[in-house]
C-alpha positions in Angstrom: -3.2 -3.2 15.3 0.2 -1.3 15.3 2.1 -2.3 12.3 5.9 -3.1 14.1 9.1 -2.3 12.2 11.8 -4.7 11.5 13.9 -4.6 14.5 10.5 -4.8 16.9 9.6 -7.6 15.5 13.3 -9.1 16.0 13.1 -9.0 19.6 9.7 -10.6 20.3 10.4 -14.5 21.1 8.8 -17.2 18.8 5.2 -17.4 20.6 5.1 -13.8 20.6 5.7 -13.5 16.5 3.2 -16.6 15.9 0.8 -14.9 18.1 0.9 -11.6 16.2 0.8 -13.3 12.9 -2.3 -15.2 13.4 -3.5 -12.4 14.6 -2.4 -10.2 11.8 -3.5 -12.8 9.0 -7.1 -12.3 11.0 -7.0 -8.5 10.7 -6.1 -9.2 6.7 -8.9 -11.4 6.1 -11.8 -9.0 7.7 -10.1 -6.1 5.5 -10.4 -8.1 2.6 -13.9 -9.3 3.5 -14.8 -6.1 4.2 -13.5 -5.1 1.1 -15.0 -7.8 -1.1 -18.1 -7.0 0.1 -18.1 -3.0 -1.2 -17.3 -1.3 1.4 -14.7 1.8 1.3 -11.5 1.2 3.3 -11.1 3.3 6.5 -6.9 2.7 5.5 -6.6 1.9 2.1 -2.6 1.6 2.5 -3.6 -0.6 5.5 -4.1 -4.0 3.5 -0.2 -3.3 1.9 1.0 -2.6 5.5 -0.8 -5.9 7.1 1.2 -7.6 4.3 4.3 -6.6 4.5 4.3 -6.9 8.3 2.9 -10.2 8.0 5.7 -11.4 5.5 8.4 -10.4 7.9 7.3 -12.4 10.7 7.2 -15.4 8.1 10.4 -14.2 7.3 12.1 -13.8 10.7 10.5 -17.2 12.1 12.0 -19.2 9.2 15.3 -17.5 9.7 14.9 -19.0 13.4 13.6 -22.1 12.1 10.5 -22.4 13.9 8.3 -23.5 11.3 
């Protein structure tokens, strides 16, 4: 998945940001597993990316109080 800047992520609606971040926090935990599990990561800057991206949606969705 695309990781979305800032202002991308602004303009989705609420469903749209929940959607992604469930969706992102999946993408983190097979990376992880993957990981874990010895593998060599295709993106090793990847699981920093999925991260970040996945604490601005927390961020922007608390800022709109939709928590």
């Amino acid at each position: 998945m695309a990781i979305k800047k800032m202002y991308e992520l602004r303009e989705m609606g609420k469903e749209e940001l929940k959607e992604q971040l469930t969706q992102l926090q999946n993408e983190l935990a097979k990376e992880k597993a993957a990981i874990a599990s010895g593998t060599q990561a295709d993106n090793p800057g990847g699981v920093k990316e999925l991260r970040r991206t996945i604490a601005r949606i927390k961020t922007i969705l608390k800022e709109r109080g939709a928590n």
